[in-house]
MIROVEX-709969 format. One record per atom (N, C-alpha, C): residue in one letter; x, z negated, y. Coordinates in steps of 0.001 Angstrom, whole numbers, plus 524288, in hexadecimal, padded with zeros to 5 digits. Layout:
! residues N
AXZY;...
! end
This chain:
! residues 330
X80345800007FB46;X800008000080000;X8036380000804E6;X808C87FCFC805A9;X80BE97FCE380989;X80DAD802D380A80;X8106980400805C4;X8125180BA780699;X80E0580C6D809F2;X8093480D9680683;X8055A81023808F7;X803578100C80ED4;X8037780B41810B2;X8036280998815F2;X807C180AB2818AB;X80CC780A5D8161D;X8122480C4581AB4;X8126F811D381A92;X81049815F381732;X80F1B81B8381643;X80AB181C8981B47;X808288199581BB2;X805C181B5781E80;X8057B81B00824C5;X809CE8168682654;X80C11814BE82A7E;X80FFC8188582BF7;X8123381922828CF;X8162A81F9B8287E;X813288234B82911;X810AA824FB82731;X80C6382932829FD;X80A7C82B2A82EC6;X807D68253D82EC2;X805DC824D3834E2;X809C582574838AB;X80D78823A283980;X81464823E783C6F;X814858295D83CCB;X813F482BF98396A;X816DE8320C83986;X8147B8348683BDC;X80F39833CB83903;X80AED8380383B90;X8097883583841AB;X809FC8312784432;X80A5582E7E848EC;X80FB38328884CE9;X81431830B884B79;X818AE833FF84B9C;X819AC83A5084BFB;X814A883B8384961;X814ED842B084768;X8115C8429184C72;X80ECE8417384D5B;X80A93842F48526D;X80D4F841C6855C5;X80EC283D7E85807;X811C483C0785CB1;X816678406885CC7;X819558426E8588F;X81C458467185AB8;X8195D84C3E85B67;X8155484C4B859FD;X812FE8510785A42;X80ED2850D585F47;X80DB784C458613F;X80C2184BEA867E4;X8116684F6F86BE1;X8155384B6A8690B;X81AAE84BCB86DF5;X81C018519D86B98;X81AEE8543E8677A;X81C2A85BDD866B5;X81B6B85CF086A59;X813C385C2186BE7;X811FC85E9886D20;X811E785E2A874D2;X814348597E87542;X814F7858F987C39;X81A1085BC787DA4;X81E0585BE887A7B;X8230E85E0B87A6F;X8215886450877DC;X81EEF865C5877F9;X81F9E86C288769E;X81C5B86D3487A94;X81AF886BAE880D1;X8181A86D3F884F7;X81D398701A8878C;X81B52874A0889B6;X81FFF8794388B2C;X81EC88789E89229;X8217E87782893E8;X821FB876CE89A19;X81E5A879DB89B7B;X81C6787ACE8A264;X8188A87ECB8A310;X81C61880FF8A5FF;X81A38887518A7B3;X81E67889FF8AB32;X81DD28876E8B124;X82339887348B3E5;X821D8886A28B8EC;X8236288AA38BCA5;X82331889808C215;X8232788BD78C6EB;X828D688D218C7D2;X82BF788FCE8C603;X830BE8904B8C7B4;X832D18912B8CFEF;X83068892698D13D;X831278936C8D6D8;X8307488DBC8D99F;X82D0488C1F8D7F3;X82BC3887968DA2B;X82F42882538D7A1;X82FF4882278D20F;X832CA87E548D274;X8394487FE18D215;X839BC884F98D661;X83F60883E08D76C;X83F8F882588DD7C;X83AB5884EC8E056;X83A03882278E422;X83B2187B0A8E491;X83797878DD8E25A;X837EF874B18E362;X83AD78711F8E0FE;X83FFA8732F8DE38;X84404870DA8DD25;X847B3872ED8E029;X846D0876778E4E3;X84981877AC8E8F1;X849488734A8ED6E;X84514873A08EECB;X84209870D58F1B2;X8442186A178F186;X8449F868258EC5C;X843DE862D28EB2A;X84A9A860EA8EB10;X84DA4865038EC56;X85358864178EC33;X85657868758F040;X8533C868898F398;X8569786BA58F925;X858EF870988F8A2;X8569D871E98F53C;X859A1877D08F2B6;X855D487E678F55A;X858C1880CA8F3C6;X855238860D8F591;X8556288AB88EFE5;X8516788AA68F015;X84EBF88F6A8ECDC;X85273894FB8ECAA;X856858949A8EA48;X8588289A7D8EC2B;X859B389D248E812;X85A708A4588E7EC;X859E88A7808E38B;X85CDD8A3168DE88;X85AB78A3E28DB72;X85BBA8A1378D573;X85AA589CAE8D5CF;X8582E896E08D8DE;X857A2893C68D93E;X85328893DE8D5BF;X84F60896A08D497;X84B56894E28D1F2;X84BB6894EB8CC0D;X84E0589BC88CAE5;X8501889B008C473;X85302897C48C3BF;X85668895428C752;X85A31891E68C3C4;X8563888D888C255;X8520588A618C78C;X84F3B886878C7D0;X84C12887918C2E4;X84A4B88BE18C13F;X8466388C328BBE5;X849FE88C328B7B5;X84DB088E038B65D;X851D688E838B1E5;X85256886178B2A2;X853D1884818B604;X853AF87E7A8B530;X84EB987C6D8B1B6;X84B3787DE98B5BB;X8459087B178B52D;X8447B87C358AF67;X8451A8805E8AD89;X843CF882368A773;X846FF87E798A45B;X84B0F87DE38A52F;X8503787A818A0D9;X84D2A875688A213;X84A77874508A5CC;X84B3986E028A5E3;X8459486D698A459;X841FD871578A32E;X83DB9870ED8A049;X83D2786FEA89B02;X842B68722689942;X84341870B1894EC;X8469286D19890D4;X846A08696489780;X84581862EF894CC;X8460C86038897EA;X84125861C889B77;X83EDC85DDF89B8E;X8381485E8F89B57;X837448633F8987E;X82F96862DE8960F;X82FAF85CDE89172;X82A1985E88890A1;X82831858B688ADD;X82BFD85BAE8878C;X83085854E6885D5;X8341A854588817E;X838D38564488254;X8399B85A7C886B1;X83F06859DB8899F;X840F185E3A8857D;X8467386001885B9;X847C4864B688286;X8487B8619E87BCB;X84562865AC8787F;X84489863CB873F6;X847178676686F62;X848DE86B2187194;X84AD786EF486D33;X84F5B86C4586A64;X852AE8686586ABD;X856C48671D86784;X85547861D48662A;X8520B85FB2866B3;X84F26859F88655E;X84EF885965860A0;X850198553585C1A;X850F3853BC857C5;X84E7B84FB78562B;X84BE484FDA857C1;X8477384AAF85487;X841DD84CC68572F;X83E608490B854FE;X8372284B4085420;X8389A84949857E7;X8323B84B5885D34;X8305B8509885AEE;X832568547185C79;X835BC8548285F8B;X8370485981860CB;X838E385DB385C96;X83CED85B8185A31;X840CB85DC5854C3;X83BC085FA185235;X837448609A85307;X8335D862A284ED9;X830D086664852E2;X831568666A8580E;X82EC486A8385B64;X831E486F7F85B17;X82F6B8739585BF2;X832388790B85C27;X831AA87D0F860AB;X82BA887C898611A;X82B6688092864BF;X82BD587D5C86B69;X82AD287A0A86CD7;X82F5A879D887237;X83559879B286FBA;X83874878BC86EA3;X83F2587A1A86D16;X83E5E87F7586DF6;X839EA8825986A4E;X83B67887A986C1A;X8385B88AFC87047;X835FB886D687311;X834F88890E8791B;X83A098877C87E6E;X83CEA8831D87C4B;X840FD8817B87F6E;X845F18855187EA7;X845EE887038798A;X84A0F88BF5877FA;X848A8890DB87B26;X842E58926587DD2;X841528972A87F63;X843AF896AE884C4;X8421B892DD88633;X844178902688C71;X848FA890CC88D0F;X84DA688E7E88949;X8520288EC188B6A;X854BF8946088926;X85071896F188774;X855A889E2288723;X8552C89F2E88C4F;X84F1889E0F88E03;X84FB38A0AF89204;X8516889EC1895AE;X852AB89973894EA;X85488895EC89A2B;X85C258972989B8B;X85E70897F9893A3;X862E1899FE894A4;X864D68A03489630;X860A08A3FE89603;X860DC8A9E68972F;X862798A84989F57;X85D108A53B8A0D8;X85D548A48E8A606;X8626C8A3458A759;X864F789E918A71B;X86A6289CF18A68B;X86F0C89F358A72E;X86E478A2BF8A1FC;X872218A5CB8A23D;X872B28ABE28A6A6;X86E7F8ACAE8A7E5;X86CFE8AFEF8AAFD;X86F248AFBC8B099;X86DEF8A93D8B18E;X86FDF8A7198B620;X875BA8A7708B63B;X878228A4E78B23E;X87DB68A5008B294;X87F508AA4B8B244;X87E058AD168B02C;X883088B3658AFF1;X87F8F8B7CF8B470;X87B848B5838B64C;X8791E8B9F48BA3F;X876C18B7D98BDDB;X874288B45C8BD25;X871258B36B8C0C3;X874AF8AFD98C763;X877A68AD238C448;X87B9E8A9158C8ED;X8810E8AE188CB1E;X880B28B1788C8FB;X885CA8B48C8C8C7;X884CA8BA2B8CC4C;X887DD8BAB68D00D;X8873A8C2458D2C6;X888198C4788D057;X88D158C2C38CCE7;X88F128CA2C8CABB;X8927F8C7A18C5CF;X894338CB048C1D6;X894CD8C8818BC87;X89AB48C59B8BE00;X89D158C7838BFE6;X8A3948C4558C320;X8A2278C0578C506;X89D518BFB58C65E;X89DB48B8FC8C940;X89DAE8B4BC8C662;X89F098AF0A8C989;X89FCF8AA9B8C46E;X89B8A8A8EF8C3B3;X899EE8A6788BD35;X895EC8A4418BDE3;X894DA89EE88C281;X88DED89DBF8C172;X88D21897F38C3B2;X88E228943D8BFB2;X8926988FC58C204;X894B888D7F8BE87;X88E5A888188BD1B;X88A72888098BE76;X8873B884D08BC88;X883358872B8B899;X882A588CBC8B7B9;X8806E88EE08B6A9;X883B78903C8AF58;X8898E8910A8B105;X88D15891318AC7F;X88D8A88ADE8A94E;X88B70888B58A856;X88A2D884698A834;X884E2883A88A5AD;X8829F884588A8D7;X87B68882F58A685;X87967886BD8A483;X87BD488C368A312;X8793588FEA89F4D;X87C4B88E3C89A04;X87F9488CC2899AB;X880A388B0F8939B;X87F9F885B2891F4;X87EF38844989593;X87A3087ED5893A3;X87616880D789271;X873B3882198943E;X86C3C884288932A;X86F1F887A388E67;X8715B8889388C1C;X8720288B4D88660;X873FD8891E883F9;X873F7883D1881F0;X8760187E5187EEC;X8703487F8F87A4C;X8730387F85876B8;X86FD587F21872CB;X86B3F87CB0871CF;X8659A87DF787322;X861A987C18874B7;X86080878FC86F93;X86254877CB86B58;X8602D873EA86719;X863AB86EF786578;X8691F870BA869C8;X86BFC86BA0868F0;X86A7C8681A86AC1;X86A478637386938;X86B8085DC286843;X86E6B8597086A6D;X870FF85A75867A8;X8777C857C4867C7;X879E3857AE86D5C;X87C70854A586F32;X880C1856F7872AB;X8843F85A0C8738A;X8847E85D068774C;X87FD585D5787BC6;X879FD860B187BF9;X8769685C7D87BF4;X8710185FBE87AB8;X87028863E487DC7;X86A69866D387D22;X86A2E86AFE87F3C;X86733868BD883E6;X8667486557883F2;X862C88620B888BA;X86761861E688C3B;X86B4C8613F88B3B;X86ECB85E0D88EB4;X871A68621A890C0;X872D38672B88D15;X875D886CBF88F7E;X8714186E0E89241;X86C7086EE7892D9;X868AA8709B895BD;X867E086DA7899F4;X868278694189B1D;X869DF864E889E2F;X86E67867CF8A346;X872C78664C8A096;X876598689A8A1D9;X8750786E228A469;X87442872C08A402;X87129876058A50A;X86E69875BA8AABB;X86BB1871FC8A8B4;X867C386FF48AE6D;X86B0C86F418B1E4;X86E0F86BEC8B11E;X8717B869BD8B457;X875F886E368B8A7;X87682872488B6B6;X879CC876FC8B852;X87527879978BB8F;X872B187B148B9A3;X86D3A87D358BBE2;X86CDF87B4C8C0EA;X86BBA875278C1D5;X86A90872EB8C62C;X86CFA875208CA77;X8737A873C88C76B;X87831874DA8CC3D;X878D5879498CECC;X8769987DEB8CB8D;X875DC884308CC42;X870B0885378CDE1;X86D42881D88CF2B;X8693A882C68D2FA;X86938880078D762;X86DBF87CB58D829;X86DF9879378DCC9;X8710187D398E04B;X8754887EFD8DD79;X878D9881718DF14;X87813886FF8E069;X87373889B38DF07;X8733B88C6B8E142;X86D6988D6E8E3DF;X86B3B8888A8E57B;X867D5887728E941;X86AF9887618EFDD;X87026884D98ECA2;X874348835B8F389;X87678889678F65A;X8721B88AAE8F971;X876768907E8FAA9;X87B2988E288FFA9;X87CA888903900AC;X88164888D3902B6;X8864D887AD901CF;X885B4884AC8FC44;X88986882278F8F4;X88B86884568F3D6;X88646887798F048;X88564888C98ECF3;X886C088D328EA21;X889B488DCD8E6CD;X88B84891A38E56D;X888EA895438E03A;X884538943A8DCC3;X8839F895548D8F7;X87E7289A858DB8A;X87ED289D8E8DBB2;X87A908A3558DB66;X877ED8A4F98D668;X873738A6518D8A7;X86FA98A9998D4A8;X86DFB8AEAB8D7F8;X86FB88B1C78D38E;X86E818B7B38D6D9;X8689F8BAD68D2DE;X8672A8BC468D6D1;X861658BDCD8D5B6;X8612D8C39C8D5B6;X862FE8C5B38D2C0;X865E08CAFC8D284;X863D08CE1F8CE5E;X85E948D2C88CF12;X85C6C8D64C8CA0E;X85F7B8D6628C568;X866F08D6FE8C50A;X867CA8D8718C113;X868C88D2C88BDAE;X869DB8CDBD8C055;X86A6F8C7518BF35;X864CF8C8C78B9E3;X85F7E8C89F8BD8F;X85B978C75E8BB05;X85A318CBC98B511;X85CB28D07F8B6F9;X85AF78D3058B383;X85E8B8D19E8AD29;X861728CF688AF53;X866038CD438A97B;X863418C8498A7E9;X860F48C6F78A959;X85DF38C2918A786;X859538C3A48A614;X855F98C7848A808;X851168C8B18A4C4;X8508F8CAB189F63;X857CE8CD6B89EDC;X859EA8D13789B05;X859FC8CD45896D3;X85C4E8C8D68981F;X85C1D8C44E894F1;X857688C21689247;X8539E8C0A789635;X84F308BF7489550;X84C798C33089289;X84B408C92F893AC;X849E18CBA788F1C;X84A898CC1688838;X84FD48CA15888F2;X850EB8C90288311;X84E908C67B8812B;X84FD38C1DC883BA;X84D108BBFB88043;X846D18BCB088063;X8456A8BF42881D5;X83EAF8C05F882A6;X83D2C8C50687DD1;X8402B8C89E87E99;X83F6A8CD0287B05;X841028C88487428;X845318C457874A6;X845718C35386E8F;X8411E8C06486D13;X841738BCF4870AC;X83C258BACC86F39;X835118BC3586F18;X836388BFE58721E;X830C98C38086E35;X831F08C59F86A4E;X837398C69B867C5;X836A18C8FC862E0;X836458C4B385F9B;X8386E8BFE085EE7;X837BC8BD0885D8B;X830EA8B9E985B94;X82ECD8BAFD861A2;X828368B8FA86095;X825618BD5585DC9;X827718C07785D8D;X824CB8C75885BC7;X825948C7E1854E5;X82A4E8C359852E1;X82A848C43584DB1;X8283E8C03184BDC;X824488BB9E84EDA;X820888B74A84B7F;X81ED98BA4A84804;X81CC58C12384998;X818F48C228844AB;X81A508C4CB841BB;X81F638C572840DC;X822838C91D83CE6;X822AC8CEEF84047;X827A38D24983EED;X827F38D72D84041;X82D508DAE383F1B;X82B158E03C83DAB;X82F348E37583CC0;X831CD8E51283FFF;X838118E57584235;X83A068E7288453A;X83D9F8EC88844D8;X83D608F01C8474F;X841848F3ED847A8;X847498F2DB84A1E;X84BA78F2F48489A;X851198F16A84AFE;X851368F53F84FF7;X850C48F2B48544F;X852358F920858B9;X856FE8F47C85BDA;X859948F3DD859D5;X85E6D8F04085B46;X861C58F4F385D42;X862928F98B85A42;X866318FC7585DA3;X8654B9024C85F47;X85E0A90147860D5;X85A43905A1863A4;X85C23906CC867FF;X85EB590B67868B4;X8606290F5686F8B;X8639790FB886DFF;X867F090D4186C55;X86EC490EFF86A6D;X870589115E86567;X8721C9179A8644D;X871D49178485FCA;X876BE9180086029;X87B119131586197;X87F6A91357860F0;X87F7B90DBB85EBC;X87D1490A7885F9D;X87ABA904F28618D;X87C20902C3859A6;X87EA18FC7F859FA;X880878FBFE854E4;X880888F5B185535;X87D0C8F2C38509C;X87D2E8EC95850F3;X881A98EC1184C55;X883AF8E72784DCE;X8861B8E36D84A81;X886138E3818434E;X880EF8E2B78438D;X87FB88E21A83D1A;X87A8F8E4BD83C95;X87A128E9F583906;X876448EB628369A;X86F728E8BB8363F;X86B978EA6D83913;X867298E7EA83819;X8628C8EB5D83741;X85EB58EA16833D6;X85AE88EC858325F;X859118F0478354D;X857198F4A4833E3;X852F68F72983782;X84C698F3AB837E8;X84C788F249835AF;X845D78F019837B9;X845DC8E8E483546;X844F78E67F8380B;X844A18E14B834CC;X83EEB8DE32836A2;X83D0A8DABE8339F;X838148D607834B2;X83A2F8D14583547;X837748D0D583A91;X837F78CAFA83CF1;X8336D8C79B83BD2;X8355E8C48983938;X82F778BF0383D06;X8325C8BA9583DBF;X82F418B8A684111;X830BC8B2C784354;X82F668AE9983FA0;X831A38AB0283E17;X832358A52C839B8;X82C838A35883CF3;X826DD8A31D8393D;X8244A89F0F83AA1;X8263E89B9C83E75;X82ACD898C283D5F;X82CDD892F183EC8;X82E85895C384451;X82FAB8996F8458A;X8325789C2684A4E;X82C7F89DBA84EF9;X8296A89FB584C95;X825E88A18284FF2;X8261B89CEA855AA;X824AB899508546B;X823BC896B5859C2;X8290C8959885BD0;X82D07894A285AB4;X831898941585CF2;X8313E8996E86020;X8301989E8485EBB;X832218A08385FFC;X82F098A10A86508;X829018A0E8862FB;X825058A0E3869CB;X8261D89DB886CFD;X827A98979D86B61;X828E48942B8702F;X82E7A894F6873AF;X83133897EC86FB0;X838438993587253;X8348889C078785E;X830A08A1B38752B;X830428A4D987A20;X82CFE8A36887DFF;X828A589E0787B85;X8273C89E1587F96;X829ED89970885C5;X82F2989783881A0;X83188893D08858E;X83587898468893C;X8383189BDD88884;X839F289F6A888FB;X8362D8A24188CBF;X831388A32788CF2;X82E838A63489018;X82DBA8A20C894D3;X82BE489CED894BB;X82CAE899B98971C;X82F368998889C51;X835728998F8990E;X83A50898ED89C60;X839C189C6F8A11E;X83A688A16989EE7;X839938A6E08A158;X835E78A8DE8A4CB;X8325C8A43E8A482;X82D908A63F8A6BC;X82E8B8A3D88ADF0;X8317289F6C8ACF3;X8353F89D6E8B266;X8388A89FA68B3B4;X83CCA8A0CB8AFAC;X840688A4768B05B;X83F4C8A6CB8B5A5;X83CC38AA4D8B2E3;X83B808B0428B4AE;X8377A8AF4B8BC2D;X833568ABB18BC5B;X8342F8A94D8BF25;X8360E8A8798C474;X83A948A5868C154;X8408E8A4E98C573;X841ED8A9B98C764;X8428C8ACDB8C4B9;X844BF8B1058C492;X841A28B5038C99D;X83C6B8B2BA8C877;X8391C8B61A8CDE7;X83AA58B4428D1E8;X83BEE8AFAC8D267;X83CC88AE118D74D;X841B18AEF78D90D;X847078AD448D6E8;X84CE38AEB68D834;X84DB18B5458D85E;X84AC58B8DC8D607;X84BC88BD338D6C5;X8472F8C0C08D8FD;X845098BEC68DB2C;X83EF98C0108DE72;X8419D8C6A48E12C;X8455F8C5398E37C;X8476D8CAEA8E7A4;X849218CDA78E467;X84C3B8CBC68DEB6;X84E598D05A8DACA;X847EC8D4E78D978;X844B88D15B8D697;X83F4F8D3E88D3E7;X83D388D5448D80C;X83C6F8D43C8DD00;X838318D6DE8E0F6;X83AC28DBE98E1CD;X840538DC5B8E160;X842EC8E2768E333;X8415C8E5698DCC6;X841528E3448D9E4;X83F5A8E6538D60C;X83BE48E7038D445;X837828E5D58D6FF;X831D98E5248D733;X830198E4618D011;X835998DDF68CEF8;X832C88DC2E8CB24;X830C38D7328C992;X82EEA8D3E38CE7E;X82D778D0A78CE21;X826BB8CF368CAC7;X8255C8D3918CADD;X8201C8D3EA8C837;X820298D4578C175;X825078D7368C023;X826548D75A8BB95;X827178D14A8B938;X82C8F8CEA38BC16;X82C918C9FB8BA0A;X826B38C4BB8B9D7;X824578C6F38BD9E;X81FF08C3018BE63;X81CF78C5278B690;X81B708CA1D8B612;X81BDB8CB678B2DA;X81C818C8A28AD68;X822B98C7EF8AC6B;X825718C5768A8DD;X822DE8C0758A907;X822128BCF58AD4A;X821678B7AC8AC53;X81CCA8B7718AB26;X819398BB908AC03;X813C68BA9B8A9BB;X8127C8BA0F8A4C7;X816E48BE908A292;X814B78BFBF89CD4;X817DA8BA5F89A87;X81B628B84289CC5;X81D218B3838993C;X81A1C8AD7289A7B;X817D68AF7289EF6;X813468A91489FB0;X811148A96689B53;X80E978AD8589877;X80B698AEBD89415;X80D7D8ABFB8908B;X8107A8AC2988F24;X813588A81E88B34;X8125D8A3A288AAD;X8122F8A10B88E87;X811FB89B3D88FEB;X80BF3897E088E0D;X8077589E4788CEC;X803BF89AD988D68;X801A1895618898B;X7FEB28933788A18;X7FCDD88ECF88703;X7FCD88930F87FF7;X8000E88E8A87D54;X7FDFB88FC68764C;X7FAB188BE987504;X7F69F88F7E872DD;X7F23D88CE3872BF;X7F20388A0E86CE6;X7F3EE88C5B86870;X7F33188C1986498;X7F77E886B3862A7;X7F740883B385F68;X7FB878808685E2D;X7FED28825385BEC;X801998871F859F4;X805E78888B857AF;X806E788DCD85940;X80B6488F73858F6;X80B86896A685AC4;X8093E8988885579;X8060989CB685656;X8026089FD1851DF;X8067C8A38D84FFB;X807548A47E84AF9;X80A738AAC884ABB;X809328AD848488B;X802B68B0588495B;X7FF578B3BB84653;X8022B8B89B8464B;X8019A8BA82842D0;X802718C1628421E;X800EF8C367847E4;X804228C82784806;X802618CC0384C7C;X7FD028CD9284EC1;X7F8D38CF8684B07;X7F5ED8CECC84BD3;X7F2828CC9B84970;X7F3238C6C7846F0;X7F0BE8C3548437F;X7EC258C19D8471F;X7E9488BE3884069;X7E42C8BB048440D;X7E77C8B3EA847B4;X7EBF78B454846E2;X7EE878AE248495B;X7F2E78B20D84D10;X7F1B68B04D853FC;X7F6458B05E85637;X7FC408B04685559;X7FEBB8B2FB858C7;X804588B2BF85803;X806188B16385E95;X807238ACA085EDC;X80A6F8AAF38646F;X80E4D8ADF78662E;X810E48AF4886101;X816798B264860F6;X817208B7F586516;X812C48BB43862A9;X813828BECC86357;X810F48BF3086A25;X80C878BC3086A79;X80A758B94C870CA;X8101B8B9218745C;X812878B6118720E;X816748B4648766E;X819CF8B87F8769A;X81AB38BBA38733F;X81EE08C0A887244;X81B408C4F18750F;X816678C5AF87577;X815398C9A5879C7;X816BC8C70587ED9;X814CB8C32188205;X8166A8C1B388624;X81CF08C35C88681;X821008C0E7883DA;X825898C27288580;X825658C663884FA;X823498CAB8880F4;X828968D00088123;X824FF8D29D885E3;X820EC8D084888A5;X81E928D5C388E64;X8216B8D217891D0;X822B38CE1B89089;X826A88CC318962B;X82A928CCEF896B3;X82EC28CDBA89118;X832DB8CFFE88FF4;X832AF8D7148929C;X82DD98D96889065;X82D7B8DE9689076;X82DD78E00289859;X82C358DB8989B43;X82BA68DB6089F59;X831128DA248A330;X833238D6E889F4B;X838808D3F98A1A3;X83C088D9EB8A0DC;X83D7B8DC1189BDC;X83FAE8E20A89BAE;X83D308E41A8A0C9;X83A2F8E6188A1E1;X8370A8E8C98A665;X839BB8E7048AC64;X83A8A8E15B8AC9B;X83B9C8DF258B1E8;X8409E8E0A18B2DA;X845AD8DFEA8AC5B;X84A078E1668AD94;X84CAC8E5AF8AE97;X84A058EA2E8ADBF;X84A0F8EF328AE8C;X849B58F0888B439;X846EA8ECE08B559;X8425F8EEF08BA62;X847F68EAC18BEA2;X84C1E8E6F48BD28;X84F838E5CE8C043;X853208E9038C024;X854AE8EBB18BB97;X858668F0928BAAC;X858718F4888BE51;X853058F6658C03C;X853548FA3B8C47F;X8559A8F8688C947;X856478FC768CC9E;X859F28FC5B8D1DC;X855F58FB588D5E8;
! end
């Protein structure tokens, strides 16, 4: 009768325990909302004597994004080792979507964006806080990835203080068609993989056109002419929450980007385009209604999230190609 009664005291504990961590899942997998980029670089201008000047705002959103992601419910959780987090998946892999794109931005800044011409030196705060923000987002250990991202912040600050000061200040951001267009070039990639990625939830045959236009054109190692993809059950939602943290990011990004380069896109009458882009990726963002991502057949009787979120990117992708072209002209 004692077993039986301490069996069941054990029970109660767990299943007490199993809920209480499955409350705190579910407050810690709430995904920030988008904000006002113009405005809150304003008023972190404002609140520290500073002035608003070209690149002051992307850098202010490239901050604001890193420090969203930790400090939303549960703080950065992707390398966390004990319940509940160590059992959550899809924020880790919405915080993974955030920081490609948070390290594409980064790096963008350091080799183009802070720089006139490829001979010039880098910004030494900037050489610094882009290889922090690329610290292995699942380490642990010392030094965590909290603490290189930290760190990060910390360079950031000095490179938006510094080049808020136009009397002292030496660090520039140049707002320059061909700066941005190497960065959209970037951003197209990671957009184009990850719709192929959401595009194989439902299985599919592919043709190799790896070395389509060159018939001189020669890879490494031998690969099929046609192969089938699908995505691991276990992968499907990793892979929707990567894009939709990733669309997220970008959706400020880009943003920023209206505002620091407002005179680049108005001479290229493409400011309507990018407004464009950010539309089709608000789409992303909207409320999931359902409690799990669905991964019905193509045209099954059960939804597919997958392939949802993979139309939104590839017409924003298909749009982003369009914008960079459209900076290419003279």
């Amino acid at each position: 009768m004692q077993r039986f009664l301490t069996a069941r005291w054990i029970f109660a504990f767990v299943t007490i325990l199993f809920f209480i961590f499955w409350l705190i899942s579910v407050y810690w997998s709430s995904e920030p909302d988008l904000f006002n980029v113009r405005a809150e670089a304003q008023s972190h201008a404002q609140q520290n004597g500073e002035k608003v000047v070209t690149g002051y705002t992307t850098t202010h959103t490239l901050i604001k994004v890193i420090e969203q992601l930790m400090d939303k419910p549960g703080g950065y959780l992707s390398n966390d080792v004990i319940p509940p987090s160590v059992m959550m998946d899809n924020m880790p892999s919405w915080e993974f979507g955030v920081l490609e794109m948070s390290r594409d931005l980064a790096l963008a800044m350091r080799k183009d964006f802070s720089r006139s011409q490829s001979q010039s030196k880098e910004n030494p705060q900037l050489i610094k806080a882009q290889p922090a923000v690329n610290m292995n987002h699942l380490r642990w250990w010392l030094p965590s990835a909290e603490s290189m991202y930290t760190d990060a912040l910390q360079e950031l600050y000095l490179y938006r203080t510094d080049l808020a000061d136009r009397s002292q200040g030496e660090a520039q951001f140049y707002s320059r068609a061909d700066n941005l267009r190497d960065w959209l070039k970037q951003v197209e990639k990671r957009l184009g993989s990850m719709s192929q990625k959401l595009s194989a939830s439902v299985g599919q045959e592919t043709l190799n056109t790896d070395l389509a236009g060159d018939p001189d054109a020669q890879s490494s190692t031998p690969v099929p002419s046609q192969s089938y993809e699908k995505t691991s059950w276990w992968k499907t939602d990793d892979n929707f929450y990567e894009a939709r943290g990733a669309s997220w990011a970008l959706i400020h990004f880009l943003k920023a980007v209206e505002v620091d380069f407002a005179d680049v896109l108005e001479k290229k009458n493409a400011t309507v385009s990018l407004r464009q882009i950010i539309r089709e990726l608000e789409y992303t963002q909207q409320t999931i209604w359902s409690p799990m991502v669905l991964n019905g057949s193509g045209l099954g009787m059960l939804a597919n999230h997958s392939l949802v979120m993979a139309n939104y990117i590839s017409r924003a992708n298909a749009a982003l190609i369009e914008l960079s072209e459209l900076l290419n002209q003279g």
